[in-house]
N, CA, C and O atoms as CSV, one atom per row, in Angstrom:
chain,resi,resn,atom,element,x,y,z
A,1,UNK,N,N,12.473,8.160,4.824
A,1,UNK,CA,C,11.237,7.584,4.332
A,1,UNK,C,C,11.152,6.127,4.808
A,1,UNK,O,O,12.087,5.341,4.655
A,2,UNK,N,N,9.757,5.738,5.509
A,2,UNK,CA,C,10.286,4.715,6.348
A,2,UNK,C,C,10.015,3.368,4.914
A,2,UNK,O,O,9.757,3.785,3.785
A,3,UNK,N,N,10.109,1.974,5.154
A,3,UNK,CA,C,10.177,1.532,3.942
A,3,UNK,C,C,8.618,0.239,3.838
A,3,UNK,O,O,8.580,-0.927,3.445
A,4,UNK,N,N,7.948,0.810,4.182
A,4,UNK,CA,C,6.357,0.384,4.498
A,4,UNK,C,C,5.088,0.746,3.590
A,4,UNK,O,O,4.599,1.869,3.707
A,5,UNK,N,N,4.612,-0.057,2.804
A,5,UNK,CA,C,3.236,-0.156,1.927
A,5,UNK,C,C,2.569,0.907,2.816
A,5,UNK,O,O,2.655,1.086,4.030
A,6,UNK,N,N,1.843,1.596,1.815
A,6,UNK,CA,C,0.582,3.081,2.409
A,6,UNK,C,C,-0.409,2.559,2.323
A,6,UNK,O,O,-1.190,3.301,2.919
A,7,UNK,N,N,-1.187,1.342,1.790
A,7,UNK,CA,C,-1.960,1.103,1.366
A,7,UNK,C,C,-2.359,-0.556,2.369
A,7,UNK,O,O,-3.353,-0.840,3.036
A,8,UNK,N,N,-1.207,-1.284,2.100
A,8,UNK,CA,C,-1.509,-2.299,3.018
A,8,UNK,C,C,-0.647,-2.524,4.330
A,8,UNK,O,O,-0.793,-3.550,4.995
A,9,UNK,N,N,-0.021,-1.838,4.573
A,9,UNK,CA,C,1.217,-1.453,5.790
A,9,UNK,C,C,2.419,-3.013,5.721
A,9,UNK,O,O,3.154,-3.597,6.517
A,10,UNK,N,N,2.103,-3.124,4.564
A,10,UNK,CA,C,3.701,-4.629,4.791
A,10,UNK,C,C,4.809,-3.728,4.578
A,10,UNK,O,O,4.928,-2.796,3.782
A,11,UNK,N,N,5.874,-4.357,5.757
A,11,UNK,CA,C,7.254,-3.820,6.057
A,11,UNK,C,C,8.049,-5.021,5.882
A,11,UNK,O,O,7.810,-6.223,5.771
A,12,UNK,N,N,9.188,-4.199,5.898
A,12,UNK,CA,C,10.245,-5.428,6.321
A,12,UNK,C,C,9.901,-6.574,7.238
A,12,UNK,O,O,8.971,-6.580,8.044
A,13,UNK,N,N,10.767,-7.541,7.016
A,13,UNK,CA,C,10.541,-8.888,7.325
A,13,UNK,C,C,11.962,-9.684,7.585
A,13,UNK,O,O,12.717,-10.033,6.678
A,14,UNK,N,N,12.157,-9.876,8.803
A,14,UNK,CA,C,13.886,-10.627,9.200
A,14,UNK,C,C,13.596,-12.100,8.703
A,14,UNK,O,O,12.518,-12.683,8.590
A,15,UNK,N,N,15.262,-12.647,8.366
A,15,UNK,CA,C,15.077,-13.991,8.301
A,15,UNK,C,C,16.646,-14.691,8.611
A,15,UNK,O,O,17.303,-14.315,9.582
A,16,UNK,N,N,17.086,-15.619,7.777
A,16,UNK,CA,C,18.215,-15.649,7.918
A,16,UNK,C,C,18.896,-16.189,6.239
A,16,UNK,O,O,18.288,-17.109,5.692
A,17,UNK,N,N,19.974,-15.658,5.602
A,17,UNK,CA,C,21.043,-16.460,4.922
A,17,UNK,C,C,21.192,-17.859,5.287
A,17,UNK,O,O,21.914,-18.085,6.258
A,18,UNK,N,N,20.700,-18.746,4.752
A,18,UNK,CA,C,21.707,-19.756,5.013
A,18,UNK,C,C,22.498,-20.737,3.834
A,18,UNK,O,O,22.048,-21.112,2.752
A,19,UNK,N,N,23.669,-20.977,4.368
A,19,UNK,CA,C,24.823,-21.062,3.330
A,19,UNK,C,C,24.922,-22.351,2.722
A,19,UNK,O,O,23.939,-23.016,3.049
A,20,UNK,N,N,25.684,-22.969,1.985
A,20,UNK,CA,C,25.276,-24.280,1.687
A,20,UNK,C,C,26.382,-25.211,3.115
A,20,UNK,O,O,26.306,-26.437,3.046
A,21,UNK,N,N,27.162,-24.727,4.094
A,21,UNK,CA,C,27.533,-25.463,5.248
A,21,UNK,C,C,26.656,-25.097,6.354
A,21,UNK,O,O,26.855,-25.262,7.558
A,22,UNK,N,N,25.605,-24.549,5.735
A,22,UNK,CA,C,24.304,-24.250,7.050
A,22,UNK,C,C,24.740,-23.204,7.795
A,22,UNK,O,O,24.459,-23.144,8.993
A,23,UNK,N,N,25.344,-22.426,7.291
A,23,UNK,CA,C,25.721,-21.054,8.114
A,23,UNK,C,C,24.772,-20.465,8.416
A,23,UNK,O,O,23.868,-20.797,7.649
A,24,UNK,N,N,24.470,-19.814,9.062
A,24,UNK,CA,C,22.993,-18.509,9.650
A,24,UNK,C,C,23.166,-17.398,9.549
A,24,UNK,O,O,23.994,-17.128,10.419
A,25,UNK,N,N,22.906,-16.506,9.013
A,25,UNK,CA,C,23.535,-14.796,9.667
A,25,UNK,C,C,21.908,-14.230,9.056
A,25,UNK,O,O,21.194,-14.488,8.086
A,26,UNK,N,N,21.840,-13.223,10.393
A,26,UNK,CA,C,20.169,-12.926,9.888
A,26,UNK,C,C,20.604,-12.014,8.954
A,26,UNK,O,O,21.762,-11.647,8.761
A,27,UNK,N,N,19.264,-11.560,8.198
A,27,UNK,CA,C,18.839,-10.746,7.159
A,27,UNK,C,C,17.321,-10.437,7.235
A,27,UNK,O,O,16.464,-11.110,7.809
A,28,UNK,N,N,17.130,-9.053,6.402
A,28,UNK,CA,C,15.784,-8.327,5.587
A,28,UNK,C,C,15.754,-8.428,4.760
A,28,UNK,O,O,16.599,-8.215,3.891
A,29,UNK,N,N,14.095,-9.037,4.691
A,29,UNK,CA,C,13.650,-8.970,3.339
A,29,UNK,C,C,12.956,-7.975,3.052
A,29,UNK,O,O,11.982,-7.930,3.805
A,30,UNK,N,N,12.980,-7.013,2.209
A,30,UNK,CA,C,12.560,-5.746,2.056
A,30,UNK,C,C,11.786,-5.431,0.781
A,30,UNK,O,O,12.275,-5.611,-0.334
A,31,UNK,N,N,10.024,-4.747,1.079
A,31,UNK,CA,C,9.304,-5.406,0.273
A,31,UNK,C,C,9.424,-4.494,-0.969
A,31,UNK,O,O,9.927,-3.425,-0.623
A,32,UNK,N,N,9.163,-4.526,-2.198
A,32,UNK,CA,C,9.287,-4.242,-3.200
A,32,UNK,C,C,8.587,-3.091,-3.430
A,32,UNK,O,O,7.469,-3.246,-3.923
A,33,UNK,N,N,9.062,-1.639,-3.131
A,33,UNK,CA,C,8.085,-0.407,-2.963
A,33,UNK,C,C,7.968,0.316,-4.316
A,33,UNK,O,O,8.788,0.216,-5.229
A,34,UNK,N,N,6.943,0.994,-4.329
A,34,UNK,CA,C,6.982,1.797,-6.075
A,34,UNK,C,C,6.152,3.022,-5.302
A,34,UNK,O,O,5.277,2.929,-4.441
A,35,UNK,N,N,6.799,4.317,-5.981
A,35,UNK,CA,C,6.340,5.487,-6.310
A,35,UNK,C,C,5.379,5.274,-7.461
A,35,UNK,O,O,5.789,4.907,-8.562
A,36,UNK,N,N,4.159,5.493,-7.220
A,36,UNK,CA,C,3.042,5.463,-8.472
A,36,UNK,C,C,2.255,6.531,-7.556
A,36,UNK,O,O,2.452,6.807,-6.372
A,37,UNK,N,N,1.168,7.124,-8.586
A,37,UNK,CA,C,0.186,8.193,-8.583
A,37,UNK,C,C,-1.074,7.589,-8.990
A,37,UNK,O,O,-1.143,7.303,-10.185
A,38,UNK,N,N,-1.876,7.384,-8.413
A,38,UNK,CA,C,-3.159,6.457,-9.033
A,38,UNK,C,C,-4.222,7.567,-8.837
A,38,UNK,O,O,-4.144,8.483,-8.019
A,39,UNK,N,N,-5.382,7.308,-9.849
A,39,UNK,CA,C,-6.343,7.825,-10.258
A,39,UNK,C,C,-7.441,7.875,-9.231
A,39,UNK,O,O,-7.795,6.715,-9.018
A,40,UNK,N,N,-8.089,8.677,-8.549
A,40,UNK,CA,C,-9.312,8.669,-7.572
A,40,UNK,C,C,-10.312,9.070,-8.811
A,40,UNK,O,O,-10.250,10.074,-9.521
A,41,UNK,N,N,-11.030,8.243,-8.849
A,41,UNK,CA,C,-12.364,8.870,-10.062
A,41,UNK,C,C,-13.002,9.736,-9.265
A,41,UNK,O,O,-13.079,10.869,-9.738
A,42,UNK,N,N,-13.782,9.479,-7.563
A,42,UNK,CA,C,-14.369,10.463,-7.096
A,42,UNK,C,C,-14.056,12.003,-7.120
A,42,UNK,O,O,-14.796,12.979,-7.251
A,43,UNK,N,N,-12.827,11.888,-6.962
A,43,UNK,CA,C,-12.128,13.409,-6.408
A,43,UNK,C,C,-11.814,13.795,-7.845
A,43,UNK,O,O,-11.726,15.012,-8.011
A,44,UNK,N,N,-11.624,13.034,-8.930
A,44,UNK,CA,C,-10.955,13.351,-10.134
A,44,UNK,C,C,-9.542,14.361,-10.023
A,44,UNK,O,O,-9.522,15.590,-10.088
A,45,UNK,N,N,-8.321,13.374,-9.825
A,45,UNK,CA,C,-7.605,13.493,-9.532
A,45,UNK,C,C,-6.270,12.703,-9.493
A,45,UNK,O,O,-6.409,11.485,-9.604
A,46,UNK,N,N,-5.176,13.103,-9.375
A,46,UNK,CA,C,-4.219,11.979,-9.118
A,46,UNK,C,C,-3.669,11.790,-7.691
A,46,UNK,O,O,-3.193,12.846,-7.272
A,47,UNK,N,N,-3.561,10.462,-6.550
A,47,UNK,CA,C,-2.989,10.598,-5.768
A,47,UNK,C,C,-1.203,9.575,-5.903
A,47,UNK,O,O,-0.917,8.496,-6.424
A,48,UNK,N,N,-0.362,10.643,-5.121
A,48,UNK,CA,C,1.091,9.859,-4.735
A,48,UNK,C,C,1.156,9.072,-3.789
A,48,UNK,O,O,1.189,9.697,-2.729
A,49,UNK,N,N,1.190,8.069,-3.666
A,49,UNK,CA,C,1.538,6.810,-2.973
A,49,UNK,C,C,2.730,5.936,-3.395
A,49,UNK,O,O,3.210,5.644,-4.490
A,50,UNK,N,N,3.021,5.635,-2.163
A,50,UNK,CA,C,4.294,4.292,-2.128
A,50,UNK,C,C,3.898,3.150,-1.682
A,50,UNK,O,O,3.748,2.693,-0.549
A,51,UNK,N,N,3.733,2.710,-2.831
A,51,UNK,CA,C,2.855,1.354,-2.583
A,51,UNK,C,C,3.881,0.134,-2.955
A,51,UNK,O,O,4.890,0.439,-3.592
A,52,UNK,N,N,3.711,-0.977,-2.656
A,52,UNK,CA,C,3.881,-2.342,-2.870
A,52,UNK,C,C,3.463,-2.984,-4.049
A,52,UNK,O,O,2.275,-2.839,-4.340
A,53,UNK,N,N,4.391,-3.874,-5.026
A,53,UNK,CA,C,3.655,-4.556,-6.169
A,53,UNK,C,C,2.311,-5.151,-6.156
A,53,UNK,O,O,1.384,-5.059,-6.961
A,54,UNK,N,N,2.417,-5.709,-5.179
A,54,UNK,CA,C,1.387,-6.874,-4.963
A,54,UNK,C,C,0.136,-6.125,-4.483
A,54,UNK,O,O,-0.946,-6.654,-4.738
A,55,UNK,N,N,0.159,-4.512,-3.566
A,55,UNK,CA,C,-1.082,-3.638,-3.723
A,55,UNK,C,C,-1.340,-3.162,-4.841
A,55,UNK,O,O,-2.485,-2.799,-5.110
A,56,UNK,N,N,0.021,-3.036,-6.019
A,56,UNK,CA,C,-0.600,-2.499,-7.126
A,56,UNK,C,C,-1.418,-3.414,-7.908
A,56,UNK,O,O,-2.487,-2.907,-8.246
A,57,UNK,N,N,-1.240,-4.577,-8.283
A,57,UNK,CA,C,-2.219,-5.891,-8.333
A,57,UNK,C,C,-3.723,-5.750,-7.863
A,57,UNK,O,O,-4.854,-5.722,-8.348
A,58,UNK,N,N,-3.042,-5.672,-6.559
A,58,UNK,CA,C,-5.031,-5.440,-5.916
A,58,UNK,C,C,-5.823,-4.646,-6.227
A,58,UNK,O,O,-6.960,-4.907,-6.620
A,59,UNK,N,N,-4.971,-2.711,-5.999
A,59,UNK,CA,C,-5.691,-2.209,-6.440
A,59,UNK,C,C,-6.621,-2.570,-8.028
A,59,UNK,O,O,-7.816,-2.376,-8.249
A,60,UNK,N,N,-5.563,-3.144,-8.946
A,60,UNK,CA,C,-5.608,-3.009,-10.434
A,60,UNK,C,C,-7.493,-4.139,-10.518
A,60,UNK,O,O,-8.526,-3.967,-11.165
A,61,UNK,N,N,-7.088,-5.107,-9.583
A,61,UNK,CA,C,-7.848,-6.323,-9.607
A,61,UNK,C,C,-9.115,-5.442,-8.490
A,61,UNK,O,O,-10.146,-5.973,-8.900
A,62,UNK,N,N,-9.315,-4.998,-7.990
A,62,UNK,CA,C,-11.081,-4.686,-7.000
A,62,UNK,C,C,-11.123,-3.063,-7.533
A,62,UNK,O,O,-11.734,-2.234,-6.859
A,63,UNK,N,N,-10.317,-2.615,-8.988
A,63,UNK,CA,C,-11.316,-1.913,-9.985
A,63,UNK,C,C,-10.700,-0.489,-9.886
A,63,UNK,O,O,-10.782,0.200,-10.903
A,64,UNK,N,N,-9.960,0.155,-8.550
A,64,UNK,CA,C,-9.394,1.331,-8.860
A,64,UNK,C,C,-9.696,1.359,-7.445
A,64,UNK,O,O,-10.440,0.759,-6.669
A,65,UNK,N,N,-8.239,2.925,-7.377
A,65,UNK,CA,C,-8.225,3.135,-5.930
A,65,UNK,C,C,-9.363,3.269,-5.294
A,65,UNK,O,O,-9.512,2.635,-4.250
A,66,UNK,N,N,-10.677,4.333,-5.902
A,66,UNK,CA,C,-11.664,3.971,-4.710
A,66,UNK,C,C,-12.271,3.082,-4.209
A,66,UNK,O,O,-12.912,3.212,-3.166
A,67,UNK,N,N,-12.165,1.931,-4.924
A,67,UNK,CA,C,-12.944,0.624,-4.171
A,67,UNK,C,C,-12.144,0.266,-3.471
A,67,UNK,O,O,-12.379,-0.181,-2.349
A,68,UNK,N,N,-10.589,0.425,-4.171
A,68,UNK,CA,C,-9.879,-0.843,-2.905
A,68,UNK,C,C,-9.752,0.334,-1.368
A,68,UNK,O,O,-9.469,-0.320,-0.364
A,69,UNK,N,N,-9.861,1.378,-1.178
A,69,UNK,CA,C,-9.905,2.106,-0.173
A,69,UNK,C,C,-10.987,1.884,0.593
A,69,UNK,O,O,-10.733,1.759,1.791
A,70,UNK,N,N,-12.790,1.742,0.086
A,70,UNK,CA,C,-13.653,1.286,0.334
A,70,UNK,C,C,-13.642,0.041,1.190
A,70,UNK,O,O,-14.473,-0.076,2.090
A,71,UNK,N,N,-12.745,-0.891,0.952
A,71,UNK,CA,C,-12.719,-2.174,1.536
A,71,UNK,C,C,-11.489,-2.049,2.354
A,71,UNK,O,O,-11.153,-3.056,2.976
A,72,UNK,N,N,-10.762,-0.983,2.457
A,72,UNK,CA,C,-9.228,-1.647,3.153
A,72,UNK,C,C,-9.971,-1.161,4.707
A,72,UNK,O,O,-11.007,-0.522,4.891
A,73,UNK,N,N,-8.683,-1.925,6.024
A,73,UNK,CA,C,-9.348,-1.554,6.819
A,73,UNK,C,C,-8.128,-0.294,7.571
A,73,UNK,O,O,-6.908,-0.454,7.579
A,74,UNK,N,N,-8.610,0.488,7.945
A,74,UNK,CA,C,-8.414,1.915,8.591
A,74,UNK,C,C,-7.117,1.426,9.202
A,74,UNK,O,O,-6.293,2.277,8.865
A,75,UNK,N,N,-6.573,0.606,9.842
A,75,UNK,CA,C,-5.461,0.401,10.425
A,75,UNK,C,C,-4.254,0.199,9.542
A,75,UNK,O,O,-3.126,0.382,9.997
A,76,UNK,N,N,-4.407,-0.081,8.597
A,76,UNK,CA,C,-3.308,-0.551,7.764
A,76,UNK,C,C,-2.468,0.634,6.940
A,76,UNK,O,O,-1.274,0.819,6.707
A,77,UNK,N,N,-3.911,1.460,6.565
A,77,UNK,CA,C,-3.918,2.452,5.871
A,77,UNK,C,C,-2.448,3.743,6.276
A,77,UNK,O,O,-2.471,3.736,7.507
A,78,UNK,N,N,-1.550,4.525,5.943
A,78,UNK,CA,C,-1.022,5.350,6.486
A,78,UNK,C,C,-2.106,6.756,6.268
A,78,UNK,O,O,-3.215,6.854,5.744
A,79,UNK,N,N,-1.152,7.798,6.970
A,79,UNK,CA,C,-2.210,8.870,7.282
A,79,UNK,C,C,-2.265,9.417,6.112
A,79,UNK,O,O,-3.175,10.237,6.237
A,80,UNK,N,N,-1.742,9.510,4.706
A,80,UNK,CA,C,-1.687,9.951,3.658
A,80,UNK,C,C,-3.268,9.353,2.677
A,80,UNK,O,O,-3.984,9.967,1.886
A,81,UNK,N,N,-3.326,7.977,3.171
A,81,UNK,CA,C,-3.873,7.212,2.178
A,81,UNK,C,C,-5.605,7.109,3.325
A,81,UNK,O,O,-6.678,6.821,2.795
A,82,UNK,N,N,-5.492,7.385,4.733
A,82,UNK,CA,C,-6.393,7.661,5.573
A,82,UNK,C,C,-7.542,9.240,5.148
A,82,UNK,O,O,-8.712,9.606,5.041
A,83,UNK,N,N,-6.414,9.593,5.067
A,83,UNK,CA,C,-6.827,10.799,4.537
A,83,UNK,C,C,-7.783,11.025,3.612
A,83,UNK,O,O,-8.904,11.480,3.837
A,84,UNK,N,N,-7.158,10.580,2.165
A,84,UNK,CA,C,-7.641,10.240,0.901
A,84,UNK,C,C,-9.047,10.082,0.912
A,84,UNK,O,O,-9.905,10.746,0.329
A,85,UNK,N,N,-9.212,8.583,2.061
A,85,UNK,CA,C,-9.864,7.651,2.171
A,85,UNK,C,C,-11.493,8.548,2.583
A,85,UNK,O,O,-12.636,8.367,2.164
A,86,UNK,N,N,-10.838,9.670,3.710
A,86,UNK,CA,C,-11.977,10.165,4.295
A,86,UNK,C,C,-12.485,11.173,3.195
A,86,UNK,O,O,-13.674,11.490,3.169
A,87,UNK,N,N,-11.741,11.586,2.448
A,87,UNK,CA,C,-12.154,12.687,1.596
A,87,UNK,C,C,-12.980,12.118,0.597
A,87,UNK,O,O,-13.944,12.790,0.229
A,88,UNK,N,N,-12.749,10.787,-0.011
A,88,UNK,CA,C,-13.769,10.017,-1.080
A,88,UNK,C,C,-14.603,9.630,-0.545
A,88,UNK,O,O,-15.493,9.985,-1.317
A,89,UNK,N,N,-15.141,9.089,0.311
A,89,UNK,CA,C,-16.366,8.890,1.454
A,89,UNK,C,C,-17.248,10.268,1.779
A,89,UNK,O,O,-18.473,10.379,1.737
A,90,UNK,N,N,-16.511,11.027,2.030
A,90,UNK,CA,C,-17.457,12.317,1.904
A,90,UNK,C,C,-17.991,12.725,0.344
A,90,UNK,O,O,-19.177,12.961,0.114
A,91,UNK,N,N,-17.044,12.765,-0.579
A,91,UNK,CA,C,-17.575,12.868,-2.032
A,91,UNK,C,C,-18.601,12.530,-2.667
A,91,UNK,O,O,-19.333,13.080,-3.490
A,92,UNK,N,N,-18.535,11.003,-1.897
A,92,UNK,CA,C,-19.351,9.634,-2.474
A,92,UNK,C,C,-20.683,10.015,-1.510
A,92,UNK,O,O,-21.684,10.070,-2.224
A,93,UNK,N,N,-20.916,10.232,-0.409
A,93,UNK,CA,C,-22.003,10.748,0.027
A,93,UNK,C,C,-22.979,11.756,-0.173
A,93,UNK,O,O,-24.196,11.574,-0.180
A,94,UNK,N,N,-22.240,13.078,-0.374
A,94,UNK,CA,C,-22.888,14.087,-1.153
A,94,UNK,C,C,-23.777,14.024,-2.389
A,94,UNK,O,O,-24.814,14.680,-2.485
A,95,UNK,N,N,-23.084,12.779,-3.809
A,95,UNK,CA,C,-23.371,12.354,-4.028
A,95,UNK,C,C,-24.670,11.739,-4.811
A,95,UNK,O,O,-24.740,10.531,-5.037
């Protein structure tokens, strides 16, 4: 499972240790992932995603997964949450 936000695609991130004699040795910072199931009102439903704290924030803050899907942009998205994305857009059109 690779270790990358579905929602906003943040991954790992290199940096370095450094010691208090200024030693260097690189390192990952590795972002804080959560298994959660969030609510699609369109589809009425639950979806599984591995999302990031700080997407769960967003989502929580621009009102629920379908808006923040509404606004995210298509690249970031994985094919799970692409998916989703196209299926509530069709919902929301019918409508």
């Amino acid at each position: 499972m690779s270790r990358r936000c579905e929602l906003t695609g943040k991954g790992p991130m290199t940096g370095n240790n450094v010691s208090h004699a200024n030693n260097k040795t690189r390192r990952r910072f590795l972002p804080n992932l959560n298994d959660v199931s969030l609510r699609s009102e369109a589809l009425g439903r639950n979806i599984k995603l591995r999302i990031s704290a700080a997407a769960l924030r967003t989502v929580d803050h621009r009102g629920g997964l379908d808006k923040f899907l509404a606004k995210a942009n298509d690249a970031e998205l994985s094919a799970t949450a692409l998916k989703v994305k196209k299926e509530i857009a069709k919902v929301q059109a019918e409508a």
